[in-house]
Biopython code that builds the backbone (N, CA, C, O; Angstrom):
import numpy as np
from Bio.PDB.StructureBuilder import StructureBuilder

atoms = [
    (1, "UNK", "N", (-7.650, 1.814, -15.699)),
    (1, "UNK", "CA", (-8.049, 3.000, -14.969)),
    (1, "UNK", "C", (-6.913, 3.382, -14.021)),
    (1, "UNK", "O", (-6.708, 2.634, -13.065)),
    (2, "UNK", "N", (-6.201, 4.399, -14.175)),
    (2, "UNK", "CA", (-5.521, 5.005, -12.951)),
    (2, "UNK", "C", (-5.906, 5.034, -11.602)),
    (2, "UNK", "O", (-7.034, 5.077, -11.110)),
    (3, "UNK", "N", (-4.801, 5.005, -11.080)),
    (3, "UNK", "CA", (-5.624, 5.037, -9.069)),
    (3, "UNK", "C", (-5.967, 6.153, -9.124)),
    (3, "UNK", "O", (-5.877, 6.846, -10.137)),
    (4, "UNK", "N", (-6.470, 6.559, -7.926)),
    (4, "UNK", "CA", (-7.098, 7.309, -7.279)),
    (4, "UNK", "C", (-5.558, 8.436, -6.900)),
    (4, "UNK", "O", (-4.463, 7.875, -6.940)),
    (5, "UNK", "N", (-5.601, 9.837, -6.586)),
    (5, "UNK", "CA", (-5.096, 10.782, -6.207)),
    (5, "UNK", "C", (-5.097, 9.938, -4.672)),
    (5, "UNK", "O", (-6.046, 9.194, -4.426)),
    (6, "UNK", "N", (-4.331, 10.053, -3.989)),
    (6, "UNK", "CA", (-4.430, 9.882, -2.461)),
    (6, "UNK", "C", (-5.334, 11.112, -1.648)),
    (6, "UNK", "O", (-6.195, 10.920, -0.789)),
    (7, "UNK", "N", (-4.901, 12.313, -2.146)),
    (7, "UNK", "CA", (-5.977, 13.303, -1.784)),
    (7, "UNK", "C", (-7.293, 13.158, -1.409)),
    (7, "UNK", "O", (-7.932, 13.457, -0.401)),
    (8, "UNK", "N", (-7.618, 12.477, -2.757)),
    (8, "UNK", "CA", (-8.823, 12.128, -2.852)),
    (8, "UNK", "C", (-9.769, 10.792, -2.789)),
    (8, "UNK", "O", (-10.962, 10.600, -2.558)),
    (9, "UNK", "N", (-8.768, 10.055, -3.076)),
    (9, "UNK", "CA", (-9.677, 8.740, -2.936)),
    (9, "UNK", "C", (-9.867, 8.037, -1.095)),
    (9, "UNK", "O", (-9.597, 8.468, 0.026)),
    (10, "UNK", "N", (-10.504, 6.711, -1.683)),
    (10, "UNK", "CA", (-10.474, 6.191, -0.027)),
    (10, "UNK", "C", (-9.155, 5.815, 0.927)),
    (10, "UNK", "O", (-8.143, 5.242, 0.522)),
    (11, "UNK", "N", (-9.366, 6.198, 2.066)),
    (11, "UNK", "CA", (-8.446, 6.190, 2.943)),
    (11, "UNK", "C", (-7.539, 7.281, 3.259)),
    (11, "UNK", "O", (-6.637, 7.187, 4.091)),
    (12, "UNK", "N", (-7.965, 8.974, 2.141)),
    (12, "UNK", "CA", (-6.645, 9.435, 1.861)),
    (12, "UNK", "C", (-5.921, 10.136, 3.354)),
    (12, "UNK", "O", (-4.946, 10.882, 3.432)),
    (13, "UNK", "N", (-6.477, 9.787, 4.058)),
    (13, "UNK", "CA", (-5.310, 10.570, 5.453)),
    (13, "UNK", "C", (-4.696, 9.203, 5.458)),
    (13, "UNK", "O", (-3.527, 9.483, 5.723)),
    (14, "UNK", "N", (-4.762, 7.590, 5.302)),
    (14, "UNK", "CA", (-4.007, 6.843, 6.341)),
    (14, "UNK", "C", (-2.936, 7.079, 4.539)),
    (14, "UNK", "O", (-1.738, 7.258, 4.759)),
    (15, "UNK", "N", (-3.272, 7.077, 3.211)),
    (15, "UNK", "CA", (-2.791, 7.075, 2.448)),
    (15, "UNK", "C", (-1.120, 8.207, 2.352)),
    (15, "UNK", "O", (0.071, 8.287, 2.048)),
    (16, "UNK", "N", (-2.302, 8.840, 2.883)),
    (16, "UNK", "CA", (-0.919, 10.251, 2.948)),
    (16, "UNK", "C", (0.178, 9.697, 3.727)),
    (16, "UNK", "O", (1.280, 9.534, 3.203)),
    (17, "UNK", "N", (-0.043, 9.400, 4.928)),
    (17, "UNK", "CA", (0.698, 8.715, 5.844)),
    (17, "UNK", "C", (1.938, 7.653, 5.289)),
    (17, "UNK", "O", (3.161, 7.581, 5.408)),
    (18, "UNK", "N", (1.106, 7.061, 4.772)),
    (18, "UNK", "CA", (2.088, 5.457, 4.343)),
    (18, "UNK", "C", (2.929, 6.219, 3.349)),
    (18, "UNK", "O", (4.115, 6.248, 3.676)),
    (19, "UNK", "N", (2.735, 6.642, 2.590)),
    (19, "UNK", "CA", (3.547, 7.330, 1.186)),
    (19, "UNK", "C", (4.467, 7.860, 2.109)),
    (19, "UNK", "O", (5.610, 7.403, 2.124)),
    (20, "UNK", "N", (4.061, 8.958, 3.054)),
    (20, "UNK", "CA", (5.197, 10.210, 3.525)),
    (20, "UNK", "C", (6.502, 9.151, 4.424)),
    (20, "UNK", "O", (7.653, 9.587, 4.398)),
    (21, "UNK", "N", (6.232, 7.818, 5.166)),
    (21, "UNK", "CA", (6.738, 6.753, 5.371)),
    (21, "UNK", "C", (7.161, 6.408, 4.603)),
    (21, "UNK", "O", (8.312, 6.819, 4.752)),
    (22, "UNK", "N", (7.137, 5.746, 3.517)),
    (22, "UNK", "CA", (7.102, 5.187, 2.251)),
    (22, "UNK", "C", (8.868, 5.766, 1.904)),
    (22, "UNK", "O", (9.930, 5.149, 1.993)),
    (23, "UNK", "N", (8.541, 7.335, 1.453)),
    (23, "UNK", "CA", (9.488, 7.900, 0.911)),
    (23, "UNK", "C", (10.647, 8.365, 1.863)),
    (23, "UNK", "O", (11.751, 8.645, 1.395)),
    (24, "UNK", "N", (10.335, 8.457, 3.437)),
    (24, "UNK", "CA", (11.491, 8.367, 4.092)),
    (24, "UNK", "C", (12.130, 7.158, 4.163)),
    (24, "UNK", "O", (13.347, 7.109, 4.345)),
    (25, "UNK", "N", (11.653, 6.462, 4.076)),
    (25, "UNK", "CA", (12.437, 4.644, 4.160)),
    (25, "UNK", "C", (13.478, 4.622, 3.154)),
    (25, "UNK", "O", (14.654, 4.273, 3.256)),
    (26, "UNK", "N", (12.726, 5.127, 2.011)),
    (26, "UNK", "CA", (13.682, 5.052, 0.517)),
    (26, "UNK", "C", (14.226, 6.306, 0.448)),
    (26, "UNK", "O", (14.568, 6.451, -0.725)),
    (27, "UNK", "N", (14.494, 7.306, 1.088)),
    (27, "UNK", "CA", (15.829, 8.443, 1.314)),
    (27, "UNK", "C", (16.498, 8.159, 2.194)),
    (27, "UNK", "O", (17.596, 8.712, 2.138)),
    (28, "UNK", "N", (16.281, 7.213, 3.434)),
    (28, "UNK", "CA", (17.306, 6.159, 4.086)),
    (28, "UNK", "C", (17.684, 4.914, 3.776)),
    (28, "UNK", "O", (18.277, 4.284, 4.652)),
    (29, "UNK", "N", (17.464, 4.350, 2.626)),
    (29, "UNK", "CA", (17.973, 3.246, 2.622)),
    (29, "UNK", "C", (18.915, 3.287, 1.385)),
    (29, "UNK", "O", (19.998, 2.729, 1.207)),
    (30, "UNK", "N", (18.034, 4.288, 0.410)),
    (30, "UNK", "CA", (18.933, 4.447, -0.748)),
    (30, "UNK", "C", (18.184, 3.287, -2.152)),
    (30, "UNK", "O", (17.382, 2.379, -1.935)),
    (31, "UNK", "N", (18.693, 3.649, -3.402)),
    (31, "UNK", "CA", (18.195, 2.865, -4.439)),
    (31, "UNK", "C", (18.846, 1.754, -4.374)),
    (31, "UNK", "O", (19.950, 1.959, -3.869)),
    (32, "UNK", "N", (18.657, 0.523, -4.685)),
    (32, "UNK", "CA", (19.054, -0.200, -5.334)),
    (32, "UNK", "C", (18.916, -2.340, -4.628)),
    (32, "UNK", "O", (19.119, -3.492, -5.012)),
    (33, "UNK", "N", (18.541, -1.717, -3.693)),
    (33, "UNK", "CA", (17.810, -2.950, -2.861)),
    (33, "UNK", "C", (17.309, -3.811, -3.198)),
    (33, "UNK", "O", (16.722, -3.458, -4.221)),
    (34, "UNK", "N", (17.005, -5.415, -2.906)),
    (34, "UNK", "CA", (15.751, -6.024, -3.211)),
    (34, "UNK", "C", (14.527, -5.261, -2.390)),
    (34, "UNK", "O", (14.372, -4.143, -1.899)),
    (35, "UNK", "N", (13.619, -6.661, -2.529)),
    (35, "UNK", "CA", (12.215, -5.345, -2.275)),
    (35, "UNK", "C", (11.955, -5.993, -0.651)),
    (35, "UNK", "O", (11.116, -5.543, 0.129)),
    (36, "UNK", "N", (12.755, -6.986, -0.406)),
    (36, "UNK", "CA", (12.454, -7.408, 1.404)),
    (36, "UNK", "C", (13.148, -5.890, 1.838)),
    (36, "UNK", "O", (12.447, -4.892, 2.005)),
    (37, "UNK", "N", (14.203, -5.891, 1.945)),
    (37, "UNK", "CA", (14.527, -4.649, 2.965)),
    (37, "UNK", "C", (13.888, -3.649, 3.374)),
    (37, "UNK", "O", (13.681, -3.205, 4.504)),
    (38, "UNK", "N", (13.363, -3.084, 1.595)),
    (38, "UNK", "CA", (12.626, -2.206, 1.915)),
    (38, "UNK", "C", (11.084, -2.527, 2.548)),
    (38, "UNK", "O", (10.408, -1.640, 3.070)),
    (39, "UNK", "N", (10.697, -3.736, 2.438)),
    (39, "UNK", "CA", (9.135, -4.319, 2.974)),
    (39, "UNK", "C", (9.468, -4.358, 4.732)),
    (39, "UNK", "O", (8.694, -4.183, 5.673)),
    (40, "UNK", "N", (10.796, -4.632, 4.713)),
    (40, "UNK", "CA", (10.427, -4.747, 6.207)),
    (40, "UNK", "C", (10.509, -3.858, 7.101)),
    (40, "UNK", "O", (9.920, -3.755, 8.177)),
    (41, "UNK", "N", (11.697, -2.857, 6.329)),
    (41, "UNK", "CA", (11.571, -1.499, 7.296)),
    (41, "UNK", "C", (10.718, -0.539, 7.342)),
    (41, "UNK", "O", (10.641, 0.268, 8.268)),
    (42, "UNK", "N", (9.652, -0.564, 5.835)),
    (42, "UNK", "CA", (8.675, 0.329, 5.544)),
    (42, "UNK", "C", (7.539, -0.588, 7.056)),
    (42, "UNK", "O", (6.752, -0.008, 7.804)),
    (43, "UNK", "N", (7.761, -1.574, 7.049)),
    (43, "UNK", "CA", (6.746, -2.243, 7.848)),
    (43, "UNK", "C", (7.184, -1.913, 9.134)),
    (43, "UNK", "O", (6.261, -1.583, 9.879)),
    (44, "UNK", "N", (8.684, -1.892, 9.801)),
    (44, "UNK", "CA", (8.638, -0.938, 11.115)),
    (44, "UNK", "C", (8.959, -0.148, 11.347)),
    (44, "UNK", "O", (9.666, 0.077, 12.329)),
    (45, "UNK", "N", (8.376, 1.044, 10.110)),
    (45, "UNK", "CA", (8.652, 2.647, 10.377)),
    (45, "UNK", "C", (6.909, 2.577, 10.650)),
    (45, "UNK", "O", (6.443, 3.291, 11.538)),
    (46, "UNK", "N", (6.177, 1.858, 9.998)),
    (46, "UNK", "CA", (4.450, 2.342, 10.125)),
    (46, "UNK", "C", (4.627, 1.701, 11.518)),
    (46, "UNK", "O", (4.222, 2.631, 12.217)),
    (47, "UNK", "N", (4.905, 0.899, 12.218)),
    (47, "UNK", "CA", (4.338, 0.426, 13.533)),
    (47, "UNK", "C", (4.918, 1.495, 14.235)),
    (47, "UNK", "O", (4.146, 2.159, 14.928)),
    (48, "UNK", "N", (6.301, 1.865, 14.210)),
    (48, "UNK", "CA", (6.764, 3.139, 15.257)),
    (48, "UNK", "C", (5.765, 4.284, 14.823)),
    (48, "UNK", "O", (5.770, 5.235, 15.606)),
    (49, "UNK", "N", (4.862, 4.406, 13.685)),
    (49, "UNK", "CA", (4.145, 5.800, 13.504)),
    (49, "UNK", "C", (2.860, 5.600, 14.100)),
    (49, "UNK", "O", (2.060, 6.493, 14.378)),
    (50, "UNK", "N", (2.672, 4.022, 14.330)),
    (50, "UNK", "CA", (1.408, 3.966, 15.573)),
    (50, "UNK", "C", (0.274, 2.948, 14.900)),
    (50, "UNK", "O", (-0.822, 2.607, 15.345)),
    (51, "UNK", "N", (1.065, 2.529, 13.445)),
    (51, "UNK", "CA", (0.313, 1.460, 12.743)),
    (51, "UNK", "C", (0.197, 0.228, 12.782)),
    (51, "UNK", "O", (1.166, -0.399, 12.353)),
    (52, "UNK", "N", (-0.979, -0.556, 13.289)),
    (52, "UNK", "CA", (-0.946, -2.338, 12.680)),
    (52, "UNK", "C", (-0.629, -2.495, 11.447)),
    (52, "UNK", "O", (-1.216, -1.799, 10.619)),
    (53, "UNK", "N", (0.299, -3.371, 11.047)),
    (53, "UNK", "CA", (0.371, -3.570, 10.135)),
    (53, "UNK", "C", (1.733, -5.571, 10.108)),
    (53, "UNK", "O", (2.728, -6.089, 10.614)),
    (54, "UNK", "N", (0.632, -5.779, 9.112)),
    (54, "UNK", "CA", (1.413, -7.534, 9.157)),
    (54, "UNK", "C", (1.726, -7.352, 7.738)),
    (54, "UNK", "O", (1.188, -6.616, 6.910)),
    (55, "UNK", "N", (2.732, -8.194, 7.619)),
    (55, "UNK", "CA", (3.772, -8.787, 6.538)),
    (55, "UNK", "C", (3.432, -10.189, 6.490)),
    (55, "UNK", "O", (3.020, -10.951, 7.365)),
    (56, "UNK", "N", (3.742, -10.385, 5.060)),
    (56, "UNK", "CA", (3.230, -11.499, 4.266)),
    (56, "UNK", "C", (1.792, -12.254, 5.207)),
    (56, "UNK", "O", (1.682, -13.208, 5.977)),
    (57, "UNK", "N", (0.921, -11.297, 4.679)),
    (57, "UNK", "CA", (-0.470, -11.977, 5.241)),
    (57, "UNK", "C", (-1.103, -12.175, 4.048)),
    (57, "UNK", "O", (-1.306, -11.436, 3.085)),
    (58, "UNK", "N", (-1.420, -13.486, 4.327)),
    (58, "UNK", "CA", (-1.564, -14.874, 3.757)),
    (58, "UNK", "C", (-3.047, -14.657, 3.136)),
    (58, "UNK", "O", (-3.698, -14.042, 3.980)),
    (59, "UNK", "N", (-3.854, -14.932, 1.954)),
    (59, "UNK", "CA", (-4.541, -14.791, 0.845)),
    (59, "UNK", "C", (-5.239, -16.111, 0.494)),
    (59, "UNK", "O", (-4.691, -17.159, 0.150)),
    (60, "UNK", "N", (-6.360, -15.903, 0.621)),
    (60, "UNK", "CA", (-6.867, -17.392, 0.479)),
    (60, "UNK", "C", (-7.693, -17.193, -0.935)),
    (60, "UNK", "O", (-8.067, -16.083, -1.313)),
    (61, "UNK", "N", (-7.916, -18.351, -1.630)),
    (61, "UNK", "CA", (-8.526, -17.717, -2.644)),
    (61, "UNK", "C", (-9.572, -18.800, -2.955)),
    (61, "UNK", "O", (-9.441, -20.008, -2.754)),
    (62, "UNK", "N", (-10.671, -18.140, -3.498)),
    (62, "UNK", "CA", (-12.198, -19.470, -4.057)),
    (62, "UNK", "C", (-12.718, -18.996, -5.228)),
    (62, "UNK", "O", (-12.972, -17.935, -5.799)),
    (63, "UNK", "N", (-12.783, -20.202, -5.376)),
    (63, "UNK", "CA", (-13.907, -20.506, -6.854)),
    (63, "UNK", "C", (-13.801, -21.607, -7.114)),
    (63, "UNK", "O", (-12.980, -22.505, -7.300)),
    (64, "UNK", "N", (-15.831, -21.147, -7.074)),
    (64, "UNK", "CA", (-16.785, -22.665, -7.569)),
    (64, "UNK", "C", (-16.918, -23.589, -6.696)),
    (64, "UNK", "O", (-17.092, -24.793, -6.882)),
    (65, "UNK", "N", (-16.812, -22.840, -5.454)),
    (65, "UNK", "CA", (-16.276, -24.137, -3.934)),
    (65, "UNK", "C", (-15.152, -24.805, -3.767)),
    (65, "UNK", "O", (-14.955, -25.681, -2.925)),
    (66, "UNK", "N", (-14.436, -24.419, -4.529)),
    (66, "UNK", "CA", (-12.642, -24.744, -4.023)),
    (66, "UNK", "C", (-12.094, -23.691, -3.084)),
    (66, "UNK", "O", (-12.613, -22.577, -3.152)),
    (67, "UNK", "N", (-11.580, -23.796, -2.627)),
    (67, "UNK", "CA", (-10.905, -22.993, -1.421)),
    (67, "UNK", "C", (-9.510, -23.244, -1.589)),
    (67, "UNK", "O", (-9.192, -24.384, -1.251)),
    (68, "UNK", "N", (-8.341, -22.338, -2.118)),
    (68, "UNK", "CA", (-7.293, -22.712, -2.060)),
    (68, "UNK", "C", (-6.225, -21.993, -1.397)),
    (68, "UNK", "O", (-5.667, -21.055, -1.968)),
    (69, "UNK", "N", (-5.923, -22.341, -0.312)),
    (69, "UNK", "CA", (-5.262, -21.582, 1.153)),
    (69, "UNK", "C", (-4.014, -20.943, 0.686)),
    (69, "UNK", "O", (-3.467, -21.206, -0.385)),
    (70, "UNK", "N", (-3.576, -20.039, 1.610)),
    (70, "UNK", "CA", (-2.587, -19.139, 0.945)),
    (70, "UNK", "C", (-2.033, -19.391, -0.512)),
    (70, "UNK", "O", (-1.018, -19.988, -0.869)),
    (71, "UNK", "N", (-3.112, -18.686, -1.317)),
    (71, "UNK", "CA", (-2.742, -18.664, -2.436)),
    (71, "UNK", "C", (-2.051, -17.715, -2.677)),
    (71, "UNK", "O", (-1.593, -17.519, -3.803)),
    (72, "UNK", "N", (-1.912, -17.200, -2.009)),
    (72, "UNK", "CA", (-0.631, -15.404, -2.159)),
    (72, "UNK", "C", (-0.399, -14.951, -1.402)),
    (72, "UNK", "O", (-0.983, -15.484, -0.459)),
    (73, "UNK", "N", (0.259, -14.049, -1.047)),
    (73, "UNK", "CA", (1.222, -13.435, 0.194)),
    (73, "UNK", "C", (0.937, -11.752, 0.245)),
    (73, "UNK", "O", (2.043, -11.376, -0.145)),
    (74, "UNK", "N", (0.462, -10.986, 0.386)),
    (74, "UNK", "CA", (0.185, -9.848, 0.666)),
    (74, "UNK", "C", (1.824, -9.110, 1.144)),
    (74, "UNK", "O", (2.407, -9.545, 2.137)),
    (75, "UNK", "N", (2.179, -8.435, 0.639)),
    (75, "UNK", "CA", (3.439, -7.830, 1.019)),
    (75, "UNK", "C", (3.231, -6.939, 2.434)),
    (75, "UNK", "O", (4.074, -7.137, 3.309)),
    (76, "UNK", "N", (2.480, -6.259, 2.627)),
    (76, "UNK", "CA", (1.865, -5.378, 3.793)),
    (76, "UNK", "C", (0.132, -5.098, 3.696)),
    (76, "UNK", "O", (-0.455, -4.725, 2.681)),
    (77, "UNK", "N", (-0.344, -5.317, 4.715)),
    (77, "UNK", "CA", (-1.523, -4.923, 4.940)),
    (77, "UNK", "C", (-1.556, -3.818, 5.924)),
    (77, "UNK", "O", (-1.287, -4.304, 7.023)),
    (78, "UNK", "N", (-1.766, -2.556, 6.014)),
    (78, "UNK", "CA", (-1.780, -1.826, 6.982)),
    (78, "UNK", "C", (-3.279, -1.491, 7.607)),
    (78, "UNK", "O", (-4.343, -1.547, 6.989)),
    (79, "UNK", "N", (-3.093, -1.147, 8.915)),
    (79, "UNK", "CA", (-4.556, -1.157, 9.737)),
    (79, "UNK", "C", (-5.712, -2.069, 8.911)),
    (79, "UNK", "O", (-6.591, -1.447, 8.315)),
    (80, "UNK", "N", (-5.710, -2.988, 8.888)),
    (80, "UNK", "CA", (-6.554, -4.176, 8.371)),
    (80, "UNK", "C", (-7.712, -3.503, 6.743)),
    (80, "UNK", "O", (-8.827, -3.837, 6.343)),
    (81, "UNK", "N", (-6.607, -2.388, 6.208)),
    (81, "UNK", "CA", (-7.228, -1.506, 5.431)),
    (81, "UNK", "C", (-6.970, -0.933, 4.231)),
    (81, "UNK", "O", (-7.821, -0.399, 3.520)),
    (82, "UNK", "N", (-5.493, -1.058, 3.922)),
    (82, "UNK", "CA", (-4.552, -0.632, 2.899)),
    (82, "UNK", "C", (-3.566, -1.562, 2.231)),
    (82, "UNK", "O", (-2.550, -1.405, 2.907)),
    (83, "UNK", "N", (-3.292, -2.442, 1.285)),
    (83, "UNK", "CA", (-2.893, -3.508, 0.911)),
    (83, "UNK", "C", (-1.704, -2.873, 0.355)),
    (83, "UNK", "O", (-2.133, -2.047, -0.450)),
    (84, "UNK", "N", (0.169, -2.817, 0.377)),
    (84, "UNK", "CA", (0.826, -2.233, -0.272)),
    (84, "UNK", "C", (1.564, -3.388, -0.843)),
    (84, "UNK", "O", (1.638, -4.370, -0.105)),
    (85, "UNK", "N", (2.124, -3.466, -2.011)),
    (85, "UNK", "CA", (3.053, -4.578, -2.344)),
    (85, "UNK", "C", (3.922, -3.300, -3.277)),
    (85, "UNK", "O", (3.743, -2.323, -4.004)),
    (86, "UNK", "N", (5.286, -4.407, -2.435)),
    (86, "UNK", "CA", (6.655, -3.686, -2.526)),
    (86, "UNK", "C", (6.984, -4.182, -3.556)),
    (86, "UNK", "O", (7.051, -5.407, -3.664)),
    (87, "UNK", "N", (7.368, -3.062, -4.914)),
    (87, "UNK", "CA", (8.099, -2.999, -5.927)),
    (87, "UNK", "C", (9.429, -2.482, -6.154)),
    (87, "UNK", "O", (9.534, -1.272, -6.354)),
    (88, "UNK", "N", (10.491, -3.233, -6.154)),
    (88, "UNK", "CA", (12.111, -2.270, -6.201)),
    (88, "UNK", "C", (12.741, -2.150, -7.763)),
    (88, "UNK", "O", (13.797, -2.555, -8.249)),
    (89, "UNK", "N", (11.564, -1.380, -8.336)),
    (89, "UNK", "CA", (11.936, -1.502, -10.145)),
    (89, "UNK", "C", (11.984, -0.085, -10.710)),
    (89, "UNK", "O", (11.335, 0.802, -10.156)),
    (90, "UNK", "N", (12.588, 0.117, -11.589)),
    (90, "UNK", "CA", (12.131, 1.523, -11.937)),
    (90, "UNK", "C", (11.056, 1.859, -12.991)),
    (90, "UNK", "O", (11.011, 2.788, -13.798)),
    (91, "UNK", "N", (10.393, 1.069, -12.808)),
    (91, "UNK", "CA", (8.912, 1.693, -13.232)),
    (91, "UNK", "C", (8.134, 0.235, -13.481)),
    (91, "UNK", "O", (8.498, -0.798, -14.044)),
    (92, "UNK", "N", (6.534, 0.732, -12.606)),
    (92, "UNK", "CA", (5.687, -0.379, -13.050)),
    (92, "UNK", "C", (5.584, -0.856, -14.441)),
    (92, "UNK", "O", (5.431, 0.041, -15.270)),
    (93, "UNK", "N", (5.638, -2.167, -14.923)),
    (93, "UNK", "CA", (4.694, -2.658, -15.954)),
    (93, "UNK", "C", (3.370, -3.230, -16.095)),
    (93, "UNK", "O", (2.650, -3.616, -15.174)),
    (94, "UNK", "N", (3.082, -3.250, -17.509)),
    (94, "UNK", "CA", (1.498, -4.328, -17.171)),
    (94, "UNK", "C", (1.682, -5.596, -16.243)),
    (94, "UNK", "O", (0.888, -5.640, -15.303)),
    (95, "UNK", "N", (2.060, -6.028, -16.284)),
    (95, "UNK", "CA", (2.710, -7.561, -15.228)),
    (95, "UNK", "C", (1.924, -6.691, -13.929)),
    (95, "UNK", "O", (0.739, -7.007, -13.825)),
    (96, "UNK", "N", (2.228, -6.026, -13.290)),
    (96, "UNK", "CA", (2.423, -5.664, -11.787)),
    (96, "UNK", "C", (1.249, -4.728, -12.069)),
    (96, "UNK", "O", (0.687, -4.642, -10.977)),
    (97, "UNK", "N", (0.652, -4.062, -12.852)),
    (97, "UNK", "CA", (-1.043, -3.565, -12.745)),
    (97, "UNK", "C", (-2.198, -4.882, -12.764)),
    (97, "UNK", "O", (-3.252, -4.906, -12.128)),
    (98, "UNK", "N", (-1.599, -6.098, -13.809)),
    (98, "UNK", "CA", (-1.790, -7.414, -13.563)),
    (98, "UNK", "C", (-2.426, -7.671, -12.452)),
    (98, "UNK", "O", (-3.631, -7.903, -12.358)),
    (99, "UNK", "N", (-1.351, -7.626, -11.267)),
    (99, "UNK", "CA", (-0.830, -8.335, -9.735)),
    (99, "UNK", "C", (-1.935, -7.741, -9.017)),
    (99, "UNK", "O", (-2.719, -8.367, -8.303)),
    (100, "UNK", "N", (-1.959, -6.131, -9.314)),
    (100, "UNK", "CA", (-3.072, -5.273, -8.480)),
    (100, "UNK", "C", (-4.401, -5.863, -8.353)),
    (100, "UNK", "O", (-5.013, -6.156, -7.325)),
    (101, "UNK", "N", (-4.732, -5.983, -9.540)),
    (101, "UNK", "CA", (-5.917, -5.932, -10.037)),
    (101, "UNK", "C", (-6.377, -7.510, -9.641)),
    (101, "UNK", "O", (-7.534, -7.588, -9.230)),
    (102, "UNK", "N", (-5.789, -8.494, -9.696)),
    (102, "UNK", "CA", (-6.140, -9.419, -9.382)),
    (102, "UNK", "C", (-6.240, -9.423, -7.961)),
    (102, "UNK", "O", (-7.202, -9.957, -7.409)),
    (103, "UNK", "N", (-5.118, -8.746, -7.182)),
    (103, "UNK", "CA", (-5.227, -8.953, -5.861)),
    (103, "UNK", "C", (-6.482, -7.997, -5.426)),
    (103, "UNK", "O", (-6.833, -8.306, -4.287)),
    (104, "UNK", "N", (-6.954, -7.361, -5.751)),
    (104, "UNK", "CA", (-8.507, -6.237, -5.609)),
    (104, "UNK", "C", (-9.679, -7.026, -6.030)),
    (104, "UNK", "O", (-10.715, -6.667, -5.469)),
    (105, "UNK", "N", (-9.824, -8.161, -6.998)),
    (105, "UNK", "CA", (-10.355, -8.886, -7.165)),
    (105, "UNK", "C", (-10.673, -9.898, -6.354)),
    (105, "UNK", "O", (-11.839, -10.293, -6.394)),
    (106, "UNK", "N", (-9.450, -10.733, -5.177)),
    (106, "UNK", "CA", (-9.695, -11.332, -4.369)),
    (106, "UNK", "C", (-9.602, -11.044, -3.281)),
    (106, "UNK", "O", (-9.207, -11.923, -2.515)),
    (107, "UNK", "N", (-9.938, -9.628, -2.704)),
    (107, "UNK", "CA", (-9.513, -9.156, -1.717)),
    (107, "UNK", "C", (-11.370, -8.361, -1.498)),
    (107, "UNK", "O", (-12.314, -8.377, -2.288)),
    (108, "UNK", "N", (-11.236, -7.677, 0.079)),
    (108, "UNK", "CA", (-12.392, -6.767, 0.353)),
    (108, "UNK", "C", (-11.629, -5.315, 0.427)),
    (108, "UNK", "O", (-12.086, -4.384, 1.091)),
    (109, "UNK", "N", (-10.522, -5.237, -0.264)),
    (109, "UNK", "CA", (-10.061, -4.185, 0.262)),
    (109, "UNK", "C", (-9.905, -3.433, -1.341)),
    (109, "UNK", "O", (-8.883, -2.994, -1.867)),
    (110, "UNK", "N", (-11.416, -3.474, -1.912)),
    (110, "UNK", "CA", (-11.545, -2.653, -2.900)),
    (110, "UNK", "C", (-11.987, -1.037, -2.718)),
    (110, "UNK", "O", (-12.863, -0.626, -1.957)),
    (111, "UNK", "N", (-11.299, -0.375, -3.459)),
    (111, "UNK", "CA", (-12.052, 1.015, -3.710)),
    (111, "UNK", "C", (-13.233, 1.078, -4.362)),
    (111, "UNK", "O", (-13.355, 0.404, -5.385)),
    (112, "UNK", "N", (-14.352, 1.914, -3.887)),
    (112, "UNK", "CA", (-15.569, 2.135, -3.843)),
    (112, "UNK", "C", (-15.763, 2.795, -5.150)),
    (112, "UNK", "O", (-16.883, 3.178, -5.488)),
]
sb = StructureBuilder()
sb.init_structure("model")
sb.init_model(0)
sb.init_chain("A")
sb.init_seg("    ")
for serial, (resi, resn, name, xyz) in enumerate(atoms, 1):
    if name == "N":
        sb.init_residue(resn, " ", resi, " ")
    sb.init_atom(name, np.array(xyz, "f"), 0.0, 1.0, " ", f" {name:<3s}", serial, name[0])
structure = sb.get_structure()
C-alpha cells in the first residue's frame, strides 16, 4: 500500500513541516553523503524550527514474553509522533518498505 499524501494523511501539518526541512537540508548539503550527516542536521534544523526531536531512539521489541531491548535504533522520532529513517540512495527498494513496515509493526506510531 502506498503512504499516505502528507496533505492528507495523519499528522499532515507536522508532515508538511519535516519534508519542507527535509528538502532544505538536502539543497544545503548537496547529494552524495552518507545518511548520518544528513540525520543529524535534518535533526538540528527541526529543533531550531521549534521541534523535539531525538536521534537514535532506542526500540524495544516483544514476543511471547521475551522482551528484547534496543532491538533497533529509530533514525529520528519527531515530537514523540513522526518516525523518519534516513535513506541516502537513489531510490527506495523492497528491503527499506521491508524496514517500514516492520518498524510500524513494532511501534504505536501507526497510521489509522
Amino acid at each position: 500500500m502506498p503512504p499516505e499524501r502528507p496533505e492528507t494523511g495523519p499528522h499532515a501539518d507536522l508532515t508538511r513541516v519535516i519534508l519542507g526541512v527535509a528538502y532544505h537540508v538536502q539543497d544545503a548539503l548537496g547529494l552524495g553523503l552518507l545518511e548520518k550527516p544528513y540525520q543529524l542536521c535534518l535533526a538540528h534544523a527541526l529543533r531550531q524550527a521549534g521541534h523535539r526531536v531525538v536521534t537514535e531512539a532506542s526500540l524495544d521489541l516483544a514476543l511471547e514474553g521475551l522482551l528484547v531491548p534496543d532491538a533497533y535504533r529509530l533514525d529520528l522520532l519527531v515530537d514523540d509522533t513522526v518516525v523518519l529513517e534516513i535513506k541516502a540512495v537513489d531510490e527506495l527498494n523492497d528491503w527499506h518498505q521491508a524496514q517500514l513496515r516492520s518498524i510500524n509493526s513494532i511501534t504505536n506510531f501507526r497510521t489509522p
